[in-house]
C-alpha positions in Angstrom: -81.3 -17.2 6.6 -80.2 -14.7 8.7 -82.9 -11.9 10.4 -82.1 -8.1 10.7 -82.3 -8.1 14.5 -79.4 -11.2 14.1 -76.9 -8.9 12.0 -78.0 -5.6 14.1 -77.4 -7.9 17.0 -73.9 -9.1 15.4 -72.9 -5.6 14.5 -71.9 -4.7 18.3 -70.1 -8.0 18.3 -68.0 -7.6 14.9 -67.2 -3.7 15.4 -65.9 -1.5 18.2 -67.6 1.4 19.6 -65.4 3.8 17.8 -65.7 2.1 14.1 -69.8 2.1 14.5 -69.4 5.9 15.5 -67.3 6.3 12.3 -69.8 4.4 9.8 -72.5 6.2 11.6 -70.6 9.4 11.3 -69.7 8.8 7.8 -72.8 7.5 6.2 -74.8 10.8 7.5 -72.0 13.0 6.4 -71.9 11.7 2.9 -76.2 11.9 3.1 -76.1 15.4 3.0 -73.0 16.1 1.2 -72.3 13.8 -1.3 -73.7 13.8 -4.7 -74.6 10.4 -4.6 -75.5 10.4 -0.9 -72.9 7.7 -0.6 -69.5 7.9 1.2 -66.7 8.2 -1.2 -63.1 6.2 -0.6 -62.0 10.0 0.1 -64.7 10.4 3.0 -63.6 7.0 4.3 -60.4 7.9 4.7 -60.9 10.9 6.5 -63.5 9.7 8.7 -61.2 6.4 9.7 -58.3 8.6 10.6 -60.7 11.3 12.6 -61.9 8.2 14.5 -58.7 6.5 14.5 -60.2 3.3 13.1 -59.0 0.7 10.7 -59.6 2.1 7.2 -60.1 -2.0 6.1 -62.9 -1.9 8.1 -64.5 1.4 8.2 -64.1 1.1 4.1 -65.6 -2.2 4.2 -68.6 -1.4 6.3 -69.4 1.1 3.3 -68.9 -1.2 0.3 -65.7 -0.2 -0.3 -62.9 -2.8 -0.5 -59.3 -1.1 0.1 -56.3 -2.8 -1.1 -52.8 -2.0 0.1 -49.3 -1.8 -1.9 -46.6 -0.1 0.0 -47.8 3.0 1.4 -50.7 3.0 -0.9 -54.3 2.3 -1.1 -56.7 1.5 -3.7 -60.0 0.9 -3.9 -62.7 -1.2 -5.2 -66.0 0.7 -4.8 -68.9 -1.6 -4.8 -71.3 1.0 -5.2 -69.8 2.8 -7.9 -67.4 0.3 -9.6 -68.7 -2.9 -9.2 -66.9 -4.5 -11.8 -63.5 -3.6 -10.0 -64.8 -6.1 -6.9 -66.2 -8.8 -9.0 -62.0 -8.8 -10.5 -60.4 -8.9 -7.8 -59.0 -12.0 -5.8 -60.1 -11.9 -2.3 -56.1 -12.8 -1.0 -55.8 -8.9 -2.2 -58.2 -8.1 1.0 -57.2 -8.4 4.5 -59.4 -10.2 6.9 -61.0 -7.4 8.4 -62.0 -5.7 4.9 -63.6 -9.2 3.6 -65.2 -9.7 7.1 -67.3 -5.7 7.4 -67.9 -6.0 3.2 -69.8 -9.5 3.9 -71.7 -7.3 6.3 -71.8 -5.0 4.4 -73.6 -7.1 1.5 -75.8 -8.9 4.0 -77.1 -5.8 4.7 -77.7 -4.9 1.9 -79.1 -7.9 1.2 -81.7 -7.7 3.7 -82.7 -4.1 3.3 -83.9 -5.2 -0.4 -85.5 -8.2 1.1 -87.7 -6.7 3.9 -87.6 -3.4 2.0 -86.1 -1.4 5.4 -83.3 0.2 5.5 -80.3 -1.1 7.4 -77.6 1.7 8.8 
């Protein structure tokens, strides 16, 4: 079992300066100006390219799985769509999307566990 100071510790390790700045950046943005207080794959996209940061990543951190064909991307919003994640096979996900959504989830996971809040 992993500890919250473990993954706050592995956070610094996983993710560049810039990408925690953007998640930071993007979770309070979406706080106070989302509906749902939750970032949208809109918001993520906006705030990846402001911090020039992978949008894999940056998506990931927020629940948000991105999948790429062509020039496009599509999303499988955890938050909001669970069902589309649950679907999809995880070849469809680069490395770096599966890798900040499984800390994504353990955060989650923890925050429900020890009833804090992980950001």
């Amino acid at each position: 079992m992993i500890h919250a100071q473990e993954l706050l510790d592995g956070y610094e390790i996983l993710f560049d300066t810039n990408t925690r700045l953007a998640h930071e950046a993007v979770l309070l943005w979406a706080a106070e100006n989302e509906p749902d207080g939750w970032p949208t794959p809109a918001a993520v996209r906006r705030f990846a390219t402001c911090y020039g940061v992978d949008l894999d990543t940056l998506a990931g951190l927020c629940g948000i799985l991105a999948v790429r064909r062509g020039n496009s991307h599509y999303y499988c919003d955890s938050r909001r769509r669970p069902e589309l994640v649950n679907r999809m096979n995880t070849t469809r996900f680069s490395r770096r999307a599966l890798v900040a959504y499984g800390f994504y989830n353990t955060a989650s996971a923890l925050s429900q566990g020890e009833g804090a809040a992980v950001h």
